[in-house]
Each structure stands twice: as C-alpha cells, then as structure tokens.
C-alpha positions as CSV (number, residue, x, y, z in Angstrom):
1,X,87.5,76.5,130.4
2,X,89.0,77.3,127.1
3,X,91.7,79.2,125.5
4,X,91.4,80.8,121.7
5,X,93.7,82.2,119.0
6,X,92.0,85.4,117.8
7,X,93.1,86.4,113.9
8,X,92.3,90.0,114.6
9,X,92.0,90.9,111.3
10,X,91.7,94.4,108.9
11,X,88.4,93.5,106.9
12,X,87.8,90.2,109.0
13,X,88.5,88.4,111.5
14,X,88.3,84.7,113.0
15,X,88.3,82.6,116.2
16,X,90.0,79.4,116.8
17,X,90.3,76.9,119.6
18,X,92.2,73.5,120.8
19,X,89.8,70.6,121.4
20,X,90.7,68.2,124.2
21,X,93.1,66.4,122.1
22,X,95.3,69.5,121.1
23,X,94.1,69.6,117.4
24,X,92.5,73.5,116.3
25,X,89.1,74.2,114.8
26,X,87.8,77.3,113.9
27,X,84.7,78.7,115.8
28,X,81.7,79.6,114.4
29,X,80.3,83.1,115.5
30,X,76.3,83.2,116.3
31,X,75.6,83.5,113.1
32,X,77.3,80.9,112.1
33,X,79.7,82.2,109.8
34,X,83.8,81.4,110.0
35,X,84.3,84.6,109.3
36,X,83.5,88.3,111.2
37,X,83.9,91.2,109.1
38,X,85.8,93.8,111.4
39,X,83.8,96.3,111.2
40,X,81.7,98.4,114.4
41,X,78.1,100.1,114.3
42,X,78.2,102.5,117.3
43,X,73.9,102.6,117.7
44,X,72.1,105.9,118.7
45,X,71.5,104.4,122.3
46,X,74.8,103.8,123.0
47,X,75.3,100.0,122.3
48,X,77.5,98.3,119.7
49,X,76.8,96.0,116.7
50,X,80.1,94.1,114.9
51,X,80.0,92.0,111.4
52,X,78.0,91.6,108.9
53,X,75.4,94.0,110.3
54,X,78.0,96.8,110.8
55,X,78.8,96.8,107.1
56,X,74.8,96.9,106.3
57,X,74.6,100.0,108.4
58,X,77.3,101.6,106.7
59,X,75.4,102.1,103.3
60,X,72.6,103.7,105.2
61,X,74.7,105.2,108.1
62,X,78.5,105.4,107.5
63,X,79.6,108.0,109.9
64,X,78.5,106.2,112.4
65,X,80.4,102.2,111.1
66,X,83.7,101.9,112.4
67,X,86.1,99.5,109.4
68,X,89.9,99.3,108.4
69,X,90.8,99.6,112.3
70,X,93.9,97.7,112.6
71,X,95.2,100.1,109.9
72,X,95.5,102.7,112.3
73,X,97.0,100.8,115.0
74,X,99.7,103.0,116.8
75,X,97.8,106.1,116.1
76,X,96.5,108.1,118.3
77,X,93.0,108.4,116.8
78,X,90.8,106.8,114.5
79,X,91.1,109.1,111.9
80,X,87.5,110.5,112.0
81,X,84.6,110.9,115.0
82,X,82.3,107.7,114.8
83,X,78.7,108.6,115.7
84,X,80.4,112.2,116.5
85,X,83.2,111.1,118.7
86,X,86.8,110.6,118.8
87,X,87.8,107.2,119.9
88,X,91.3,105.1,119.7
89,X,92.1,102.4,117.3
90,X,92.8,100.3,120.7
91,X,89.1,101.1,122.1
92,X,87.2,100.4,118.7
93,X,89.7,97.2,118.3
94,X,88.1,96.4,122.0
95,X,84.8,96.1,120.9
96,X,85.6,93.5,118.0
97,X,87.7,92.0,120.1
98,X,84.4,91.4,123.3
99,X,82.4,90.5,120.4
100,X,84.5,87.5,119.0
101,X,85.1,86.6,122.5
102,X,81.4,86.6,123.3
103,X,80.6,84.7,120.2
104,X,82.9,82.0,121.4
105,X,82.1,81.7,124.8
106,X,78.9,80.8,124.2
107,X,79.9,77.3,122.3
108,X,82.7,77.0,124.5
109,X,82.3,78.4,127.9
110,X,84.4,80.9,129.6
111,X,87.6,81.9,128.5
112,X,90.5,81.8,130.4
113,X,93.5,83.1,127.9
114,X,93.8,83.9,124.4
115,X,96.8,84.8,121.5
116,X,96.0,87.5,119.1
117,X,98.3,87.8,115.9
118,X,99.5,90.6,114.3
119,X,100.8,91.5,110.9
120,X,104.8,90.7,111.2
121,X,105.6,93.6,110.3
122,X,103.9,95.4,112.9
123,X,106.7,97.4,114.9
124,X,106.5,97.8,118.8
125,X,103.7,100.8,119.2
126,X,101.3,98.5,117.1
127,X,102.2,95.2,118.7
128,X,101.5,97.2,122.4
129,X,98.3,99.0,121.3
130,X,97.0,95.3,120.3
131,X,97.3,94.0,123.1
132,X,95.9,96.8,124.8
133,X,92.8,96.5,122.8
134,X,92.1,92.8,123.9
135,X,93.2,93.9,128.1
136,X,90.3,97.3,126.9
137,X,87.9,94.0,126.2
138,X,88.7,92.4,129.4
139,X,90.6,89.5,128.1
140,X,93.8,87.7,129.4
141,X,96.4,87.9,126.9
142,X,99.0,85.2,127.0
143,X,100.9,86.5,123.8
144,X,100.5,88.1,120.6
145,X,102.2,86.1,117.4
146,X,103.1,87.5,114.1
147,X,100.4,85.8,111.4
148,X,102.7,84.5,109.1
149,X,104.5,82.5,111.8
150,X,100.5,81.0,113.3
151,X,99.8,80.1,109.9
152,X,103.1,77.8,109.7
153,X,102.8,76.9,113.4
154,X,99.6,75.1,111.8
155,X,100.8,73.8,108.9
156,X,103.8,71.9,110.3
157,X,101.7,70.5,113.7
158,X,98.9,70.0,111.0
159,X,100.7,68.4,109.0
160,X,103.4,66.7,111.0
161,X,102.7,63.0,109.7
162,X,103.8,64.6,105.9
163,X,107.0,66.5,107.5
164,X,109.5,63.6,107.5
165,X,112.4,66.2,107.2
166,X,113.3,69.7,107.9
167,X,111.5,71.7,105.2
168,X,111.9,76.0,104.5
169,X,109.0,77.2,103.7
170,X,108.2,80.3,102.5
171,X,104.5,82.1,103.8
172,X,102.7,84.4,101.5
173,X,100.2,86.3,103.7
174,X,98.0,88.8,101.7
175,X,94.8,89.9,103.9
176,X,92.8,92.7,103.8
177,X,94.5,95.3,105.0
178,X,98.7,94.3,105.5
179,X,100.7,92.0,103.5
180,X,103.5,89.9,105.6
181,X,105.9,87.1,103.6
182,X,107.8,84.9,106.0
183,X,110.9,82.2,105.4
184,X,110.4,79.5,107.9
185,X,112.1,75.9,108.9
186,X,109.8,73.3,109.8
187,X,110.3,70.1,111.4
188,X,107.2,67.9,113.1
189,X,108.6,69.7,116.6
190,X,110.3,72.7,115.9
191,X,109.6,75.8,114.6
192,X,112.0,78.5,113.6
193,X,111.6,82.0,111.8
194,X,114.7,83.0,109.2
195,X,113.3,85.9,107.8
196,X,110.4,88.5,107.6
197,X,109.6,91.3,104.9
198,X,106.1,93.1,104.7
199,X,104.3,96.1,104.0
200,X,101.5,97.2,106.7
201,X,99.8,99.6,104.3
202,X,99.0,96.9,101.5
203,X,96.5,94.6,101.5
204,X,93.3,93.3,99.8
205,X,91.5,96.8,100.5
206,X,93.7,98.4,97.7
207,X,92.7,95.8,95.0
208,X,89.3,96.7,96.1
209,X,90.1,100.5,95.7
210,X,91.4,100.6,92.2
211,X,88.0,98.7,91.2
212,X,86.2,101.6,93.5
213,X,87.9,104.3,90.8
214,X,87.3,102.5,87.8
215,X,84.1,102.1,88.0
216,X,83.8,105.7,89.5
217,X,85.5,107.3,86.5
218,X,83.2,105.2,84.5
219,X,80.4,106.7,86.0
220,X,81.6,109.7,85.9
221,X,82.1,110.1,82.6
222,X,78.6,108.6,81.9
223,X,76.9,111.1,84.1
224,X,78.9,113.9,85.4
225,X,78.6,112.9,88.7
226,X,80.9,111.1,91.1
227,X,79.6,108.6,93.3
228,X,83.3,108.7,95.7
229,X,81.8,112.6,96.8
230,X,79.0,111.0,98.7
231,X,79.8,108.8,101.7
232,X,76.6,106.5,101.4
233,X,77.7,106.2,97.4
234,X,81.2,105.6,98.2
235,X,80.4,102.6,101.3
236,X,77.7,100.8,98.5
237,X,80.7,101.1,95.7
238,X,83.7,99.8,98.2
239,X,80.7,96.7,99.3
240,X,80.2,96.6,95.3
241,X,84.2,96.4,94.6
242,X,84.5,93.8,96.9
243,X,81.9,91.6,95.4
244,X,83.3,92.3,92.2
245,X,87.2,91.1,93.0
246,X,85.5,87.3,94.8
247,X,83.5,86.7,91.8
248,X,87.1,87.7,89.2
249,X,88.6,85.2,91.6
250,X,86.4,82.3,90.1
251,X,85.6,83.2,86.8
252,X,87.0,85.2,83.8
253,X,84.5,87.8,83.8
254,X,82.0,90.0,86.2
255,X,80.2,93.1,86.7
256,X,80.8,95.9,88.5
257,X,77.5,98.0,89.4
258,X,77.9,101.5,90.4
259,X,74.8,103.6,92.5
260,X,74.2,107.3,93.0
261,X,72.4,110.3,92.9
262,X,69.1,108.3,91.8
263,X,71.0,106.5,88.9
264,X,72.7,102.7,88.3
265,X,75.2,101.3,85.8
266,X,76.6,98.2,85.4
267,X,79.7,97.7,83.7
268,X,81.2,94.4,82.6
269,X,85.4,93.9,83.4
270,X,86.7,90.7,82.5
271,X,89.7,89.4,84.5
272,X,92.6,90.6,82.4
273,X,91.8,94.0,82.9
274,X,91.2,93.5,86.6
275,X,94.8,92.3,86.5
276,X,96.3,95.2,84.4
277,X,94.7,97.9,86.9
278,X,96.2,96.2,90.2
279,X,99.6,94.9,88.5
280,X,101.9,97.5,90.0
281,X,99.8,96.6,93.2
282,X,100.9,92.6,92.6
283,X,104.4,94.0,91.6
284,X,105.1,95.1,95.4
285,X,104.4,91.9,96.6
286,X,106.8,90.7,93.8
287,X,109.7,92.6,95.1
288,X,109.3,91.8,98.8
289,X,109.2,88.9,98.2
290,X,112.8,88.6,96.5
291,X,113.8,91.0,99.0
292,X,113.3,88.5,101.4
293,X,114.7,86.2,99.8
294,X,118.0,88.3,99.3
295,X,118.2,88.7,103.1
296,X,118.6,85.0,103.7
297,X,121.0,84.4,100.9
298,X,119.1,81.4,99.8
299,X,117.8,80.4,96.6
300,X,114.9,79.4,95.1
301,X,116.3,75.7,95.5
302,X,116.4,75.9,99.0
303,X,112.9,76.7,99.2
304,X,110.4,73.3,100.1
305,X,106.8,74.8,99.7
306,X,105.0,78.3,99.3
307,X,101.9,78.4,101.8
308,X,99.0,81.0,100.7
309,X,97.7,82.7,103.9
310,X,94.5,85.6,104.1
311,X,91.5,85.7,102.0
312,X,93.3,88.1,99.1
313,X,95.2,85.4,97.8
314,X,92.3,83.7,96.6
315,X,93.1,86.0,93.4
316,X,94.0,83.5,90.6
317,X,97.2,86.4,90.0
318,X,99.1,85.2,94.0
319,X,99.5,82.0,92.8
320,X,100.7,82.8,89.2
321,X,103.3,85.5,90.3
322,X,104.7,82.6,92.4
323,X,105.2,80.3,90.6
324,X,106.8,82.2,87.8
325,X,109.0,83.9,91.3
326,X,109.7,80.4,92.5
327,X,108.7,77.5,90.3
328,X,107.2,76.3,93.1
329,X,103.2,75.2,92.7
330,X,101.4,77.0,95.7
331,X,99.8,75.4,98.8
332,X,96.1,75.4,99.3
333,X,96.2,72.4,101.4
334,X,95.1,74.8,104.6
335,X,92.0,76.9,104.5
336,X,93.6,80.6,104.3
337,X,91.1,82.6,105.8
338,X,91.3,80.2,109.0
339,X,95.1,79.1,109.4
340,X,96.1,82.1,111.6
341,X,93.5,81.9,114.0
342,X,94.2,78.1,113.9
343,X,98.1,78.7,114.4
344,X,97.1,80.9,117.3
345,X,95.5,78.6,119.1
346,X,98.4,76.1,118.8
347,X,100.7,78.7,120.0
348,X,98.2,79.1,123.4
349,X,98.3,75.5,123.9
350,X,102.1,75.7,123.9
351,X,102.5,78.8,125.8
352,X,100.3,77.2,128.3
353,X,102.1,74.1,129.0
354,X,105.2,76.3,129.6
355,X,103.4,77.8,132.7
356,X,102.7,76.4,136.0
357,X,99.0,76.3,135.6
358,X,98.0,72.7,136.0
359,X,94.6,72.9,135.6
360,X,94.8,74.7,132.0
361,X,97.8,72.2,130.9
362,X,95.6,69.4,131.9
363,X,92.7,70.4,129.4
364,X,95.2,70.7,126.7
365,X,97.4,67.5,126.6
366,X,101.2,67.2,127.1
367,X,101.8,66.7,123.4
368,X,102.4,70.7,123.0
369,X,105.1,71.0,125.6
370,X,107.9,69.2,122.7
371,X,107.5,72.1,120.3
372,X,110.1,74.7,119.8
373,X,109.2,77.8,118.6
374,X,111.9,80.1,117.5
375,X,110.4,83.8,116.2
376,X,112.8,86.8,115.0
377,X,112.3,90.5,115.0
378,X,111.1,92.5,111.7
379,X,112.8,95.6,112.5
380,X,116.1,96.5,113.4
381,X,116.3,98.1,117.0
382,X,118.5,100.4,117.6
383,X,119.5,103.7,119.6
384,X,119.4,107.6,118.7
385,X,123.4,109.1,119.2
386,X,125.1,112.0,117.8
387,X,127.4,112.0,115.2
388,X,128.6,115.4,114.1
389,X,125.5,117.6,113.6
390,X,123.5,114.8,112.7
391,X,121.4,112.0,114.6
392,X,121.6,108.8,113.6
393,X,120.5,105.0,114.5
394,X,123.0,102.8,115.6
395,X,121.7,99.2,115.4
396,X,122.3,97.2,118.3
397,X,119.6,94.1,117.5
398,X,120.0,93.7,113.2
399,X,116.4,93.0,111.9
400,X,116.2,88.9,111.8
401,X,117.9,88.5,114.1
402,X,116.6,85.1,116.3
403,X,114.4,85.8,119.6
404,X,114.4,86.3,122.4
405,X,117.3,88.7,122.1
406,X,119.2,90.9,124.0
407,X,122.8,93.5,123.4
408,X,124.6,96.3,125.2
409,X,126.3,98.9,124.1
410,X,127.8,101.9,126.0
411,X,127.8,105.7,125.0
412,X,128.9,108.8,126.4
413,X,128.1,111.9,127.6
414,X,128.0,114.8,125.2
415,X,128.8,118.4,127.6
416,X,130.2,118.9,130.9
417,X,127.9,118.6,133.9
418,X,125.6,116.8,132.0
419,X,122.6,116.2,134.5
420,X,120.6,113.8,132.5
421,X,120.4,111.4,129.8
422,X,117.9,110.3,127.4
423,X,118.0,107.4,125.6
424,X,115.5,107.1,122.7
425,X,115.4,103.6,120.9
426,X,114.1,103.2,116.9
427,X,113.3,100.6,115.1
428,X,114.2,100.6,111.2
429,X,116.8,100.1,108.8
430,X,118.1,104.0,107.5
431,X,120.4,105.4,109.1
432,X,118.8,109.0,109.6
433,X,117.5,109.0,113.0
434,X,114.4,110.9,111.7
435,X,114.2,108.3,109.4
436,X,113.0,105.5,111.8
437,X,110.5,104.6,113.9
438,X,110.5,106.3,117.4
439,X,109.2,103.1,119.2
440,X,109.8,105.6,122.8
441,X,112.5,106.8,125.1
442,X,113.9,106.7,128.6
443,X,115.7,109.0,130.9
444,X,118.8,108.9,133.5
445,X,117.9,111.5,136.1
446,X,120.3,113.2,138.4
447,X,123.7,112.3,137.1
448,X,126.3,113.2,139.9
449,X,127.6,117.0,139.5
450,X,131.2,118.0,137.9
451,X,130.6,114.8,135.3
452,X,133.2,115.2,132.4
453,X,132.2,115.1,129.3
454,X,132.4,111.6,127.8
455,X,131.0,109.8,130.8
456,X,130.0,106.3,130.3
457,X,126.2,105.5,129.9
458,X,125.8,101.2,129.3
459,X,122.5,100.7,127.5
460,X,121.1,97.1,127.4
461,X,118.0,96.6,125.1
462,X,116.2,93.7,124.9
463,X,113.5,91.8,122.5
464,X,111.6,89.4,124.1
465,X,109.8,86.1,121.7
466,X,106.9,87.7,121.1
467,X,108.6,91.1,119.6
468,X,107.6,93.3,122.7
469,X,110.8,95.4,123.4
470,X,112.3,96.5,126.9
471,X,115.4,98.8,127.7
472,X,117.7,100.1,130.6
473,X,120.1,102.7,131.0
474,X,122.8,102.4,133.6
475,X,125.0,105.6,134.0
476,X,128.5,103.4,134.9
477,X,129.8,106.8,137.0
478,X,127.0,107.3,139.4
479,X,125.6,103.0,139.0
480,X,122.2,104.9,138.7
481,X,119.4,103.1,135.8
482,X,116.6,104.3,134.1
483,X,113.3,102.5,134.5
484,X,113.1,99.6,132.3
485,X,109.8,100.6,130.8
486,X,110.1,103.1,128.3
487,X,107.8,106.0,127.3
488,X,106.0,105.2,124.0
489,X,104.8,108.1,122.5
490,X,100.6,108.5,122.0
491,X,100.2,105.0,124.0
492,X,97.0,104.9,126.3
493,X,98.4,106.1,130.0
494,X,97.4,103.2,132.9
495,X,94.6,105.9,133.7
496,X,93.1,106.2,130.0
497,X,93.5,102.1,129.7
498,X,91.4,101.7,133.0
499,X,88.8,104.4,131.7
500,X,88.3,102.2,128.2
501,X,88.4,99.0,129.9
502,X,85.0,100.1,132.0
503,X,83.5,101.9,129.2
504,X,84.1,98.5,126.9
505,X,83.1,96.6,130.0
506,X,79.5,98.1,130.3
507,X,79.2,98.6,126.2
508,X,76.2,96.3,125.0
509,X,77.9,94.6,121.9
510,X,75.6,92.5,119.5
C-alpha cells in the first residue's frame, strides 16, 4: 500500500512517496534516474515508450514523440497528429502519468492514492483536464496542489526543527515549461498561502529557444541553410540548446553545436552573452515578482527566505536577479528538481489522515493530522452581467483570496418573460468580459411565465482548497436552481473520459 506525489512536469517530471515514518523521498524510475523527461514515443505497433527514450526517438522520428504536453493543458488538442493522430493533452498526459505510476509500483507496491501538482497559475479548465489525465491512467486522485505551495509544504515539515517562528517566505518556481512565484507563512504546523503571481507560458523551454535561434542564425548565415526548416534538425538543435544552457549553468563558457543537411558547426558562447539574449526573458520574472509583492503590501523586510524551486533556476542569473530584487541570499538547502513531488506526497499524507480510511492513516503516522494548510486562489472568479451594451466581469471571489471560499450575489432578469437564465463564470482580473477566462456556464430552465423584468436570480459560487470551482443558480421567483456542475467548454464528456480510460488501460507503456 502506498500513496505518491506526482510533479507532473512540462520537460520532466518526478515521483515522491512517505516512508513509514511520514518523511518524503523521491523514487527512482527503472532506470534509475530521479528525473523522467515528459516526453511520449507512440511506437508503430501501437505501444508507448516515456523518458529518456522518447526524446532519443525524436531526432530520428519526431512526428511520432509527444513533448511540452502540459503546455496545452485546457486545449482541446495537442496541437499536431502524433504518429498521424489527433489525441488530447489529457490522454497523452495519461500515458506519463501510467508510466511514473508503473515505475513506482514496482519499488513500492500498489498504489492506493496520489496528489499531482500543478503550476499555480493554472486556472480551472487546466486544473480539471489534470486530473482527468491521472483518472484516463487509472489512478485515484486525492487532490491536485499548486507547485509552489508542495515545494513549501516540504520545506517547512523538512525543516521544522530550523522554523522556531513564523517565517514569509517567498517561492521562486522556474521549470520547464510555467513559471509560478508564491508568498507563503510558515510555522513547524501550519501552512498558509498570501499570494500567487505566474506566467503559464514561461519557463525553461524559452531560454532553450533563444539558444535554438542563435545558433540557427549562425548557421544560417555560415551556410545558407536553416536547420529550424527540418523537424529532425530542429529536435537535435532544441536536445543541443538544452545541453548548452546546463553546462552555462556551471561554467563561464560552452559550445553550442548545430547539425543539418550533411553539415556541423560548433560555436563557442560564453555566459554573458547567454545572459544578454534571455535578459528580457529574466526581466518577466523580475516584474512578477514585484508584482506579487505589490499585492500583499509587504516589503522586502518582511520577507524571511527566497526558496529556488524547478530545474531552470539552476541558471547562475535566478539567483542574482534576487538577490539584487530582495537582498535576500537564495535557498538551495532543498533539491529543486525533487521538492514538489516531495511536497506532494506530504500533502497525501495529510489529506489522508483527514479521511476515515484507517488502514491508509495507519501506514502513514498521526504526526500529519496537526498541519494546517491554508491555499488561496490565483484568479479572480467572477460572473458575466450586462452593463449597458457591454459585458463585463463582476468579481465575486477577488484573486488571493484565502480557501476554501464561497460568495453570493443576486442579479436580475434582463426582458420580460424571460424563460431562462445563463450564468457564465470567468476567472481573471479585466474587466471586459471577453477579456477573461470562460472557466464554463450554467443554465436556469423554465422560469415561471409573465416574469417581469428584473426578476431576482441568487448566484452562489464557490472555490473549494484545492482551486476546483462549483456554482449554483437559484431563480428566488420560481425557487428553481441550476445544476451545480457547470459546463466547461472543450472538457472530455463522461463518455470520451471512459473511452481514454480503456484505451490508456490496454496501452503497453515502457
């Protein structure tokens, strides 16, 4: 029996479990590496291959390798046919998902629950298509936790014997693919969220791309010919790229080597200039960060530590920008390409000695149960109304805002004899309605006849701890309520999840 945090990560991703005495350790895949690059091989007899392998078929085979999934989370395709076919993010998600499951049943035996974090930032469609992806891969998932929030979970119950008072800290989190910066209080038994900021379209992939171009253009101009035109080129160059940026993280100055067409260069880049053509990128971490910071009203003063999370910030440049931002020296005292999945399989272990399950509770130890966690939500939540000729979103939940949380608000009718209702909830700050995320809708059906206009609707929307979002409508004439589940638009139908869950269920995954 065993329950795991799963860092589902863009460019990797990593396992953790609780041994017997409540303390995480990271698990090993088969190959024994801590790490599983999140990437899928769909094979011409129909199985699956994930990690390292994947990325090796790419250069030979890259319209059949599957990477950058989570990127597309919420979307209602890939992006572009794998082996020739269309697939969700969810589905391809499933099949890393089985396979870092697999890999950890086999050291640990079978799994009874896991927690799979998400960026913070992720709104409600993401967050629900994630854990759709681990249900696709047959999994029992007891909550999804935003990865900033693990990766302090794991510092403060890590580090409990060093926490003699209540400390904000602040949580960098650049990986591969999002970036996420968190303000958190920490005590030995509590845990509390003030503040999230992020951006789910930056990450360690766009460092990697700039070096992808330079050395392209390079090339280019050597030869005439550019290696980003040819998909086998391109998948060797990103591999290259990547290479490139982990060696500039440990010394001053590397080599970039660029293939294609029958040809090779190498071409040296020291550091410096690795930093000049990525600053702006840098720059937007920079800003969200004091954006974050502007939220909460605090100061730098108030601010204990600064905790590195994800693999990217193992560029000498995080570190630096900090400091200079904060004056504070950064923390390395946690490996940052493990925390999360660590921090996810503390928040398990307290999830479940909150439920009646003895047997589970048992294998874990009652020293859990004492921690408080308090999360909050990263987007505003509000509700599409009318306002003239425009449509706009009036907040009922403000973003930060501590969870669970819930509000009402009531609205009225816009005609005469109105027979229905819709209610269509965003999340985001503008005020355009347009402007905002359409998280999904519900309606009131067959409102009672001769209803004047201005009829009272009461809407009550609620977040629960984990960010997950759920909303009623209540017509006050007629008493009658919309169905608390609301529509999300381009989410996987009960029929379509079933349909993926069997396909994953009989896919051979290596």
């Amino acid at each position: 029996m065993a329950i795991i945090g799963i860092d589902l990560g863009t460019t990797y991703s990593a396992v953790a479990a609780l041994d017997d005495r409540g303390r995480p350790f990271t698990v090993p895949n088969r190959d024994g590496e801590i790490l599983t690059p999140s990437a899928v091989y769909l094979a011409p007899d129909g199985s699956a291959v994930v990690g390292q392998a994947a990325l090796d078929l790419e250069l030979e085979q890259p319209d059949r390798v599957a990477t950058l999934v989570k990127r597309r989370m919420g979307q209602p395709d890939y992006g572009r046919p794998i082996a020739g076919r269309s697939f969700r993010p969810e589905v391809l998600s499933a099949i890393i998902l089985k396979k870092l499951a697999q890999d950890a049943e086999a050291q640990l035996g079978p799994i009874d629950g896991c927690v799979i974090t998400v960026p913070a930032y992720f709104d409600d469609t993401r967050r629900k298509a994630t854990m759709d992806a681990g249900r696709i891969a047959g999994l029992n998932v007891i909550d999804i936790l935003d990865e900033p929030s693990a990766a302090a979970l794991a510092y403060a119950l890590q580090s409990g014997d060093r926490i003699a008072q209540t400390e904000t800290v602040l949580v960098y989190d650049l990986g591969g693919g999002t970036f996420d910066v968190t303000l958190v209080k920490l005590s030995p038994q509590r845990f509390q969220v003030l503040a999230i900021e992020g951006d789910v379209r930056l990450g360690g992939r766009d460092w990697d791309e700039r070096l992808v171009n330079w050395g392209a253009d390079k090339f280019l101009r050597e030869y005439g010919e550019d290696p980003r035109l040819d998909p086998q080129s391109l998948a060797g160059l990103y591999a290259a790229a990547e290479r490139t940026k982990r060696a500039l993280s440990k010394l001053e100055h590397a080599t970039l080597t660029v293939a294609h067409a029958g040809r090779k260069s190498t071409y040296p880049i020291p550091r410096p200039e690795f930093e000049a053509i990525t600053r702006d990128l840098m720059t937007r971490t920079r800003l969200t960060t004091q954006q974050l910071l502007k939220q909460t009203q605090l100061t730098w003063d108030d601010v204990s530590k600064v905790l590195l999370v994800g693999g990217s910030t193992h560029m000498p440049a995080c570190a630096r920008m900090l400091y200079e931002l904060t004056g504070r020296r950064a923390d390395h005292s946690l490996a940052v390409s493990e925390v999360v999945a660590r921090g996810a399989a503390l928040h398990a272990g307290i999830r479940i000695e909150t439920t009646p399950t003895e047997k589970l509770r048992r294998a874990i130890g009652p020293q859990l149960a004492e921690v408080i966690e308090i999360n909050v939500n990263a987007h505003s939540l509000g509700v599409a109304v009318r306002r003239g000729h425009e449509r706009i979103n009036d907040k009922l939940i403000p973003k930060n805002t501590p969870l669970p949380a819930v509000a009402e608000r009531v609205y009225y009718t816009v005609t005469d004899n109105q027979s229905r209702v819709r209610v269509q909830i965003l999340q985001g700050e503008a005020l355009p309605a347009e402007a905002c995320i359409a998280v999904g809708e519900c309606w009131i059906e067959g409102l009672p006849p001769q209803l004047p206009k201005g009829s009272p609707v009461r809407v009550h929307c609620g977040v629960a701890a984990n960010g997950r979002i759920e909303v009623t409508a209540t017509d006050q004439t007629s008493g009658r309520a919309a169905s608390v589940t609301i529509h999300r638009p381009g989410g996987l139908s009960d029929e379509e999840l079933a349909h993926a869950t069997q396909w994953v269920r009989l896919l051979s995954v290596q």
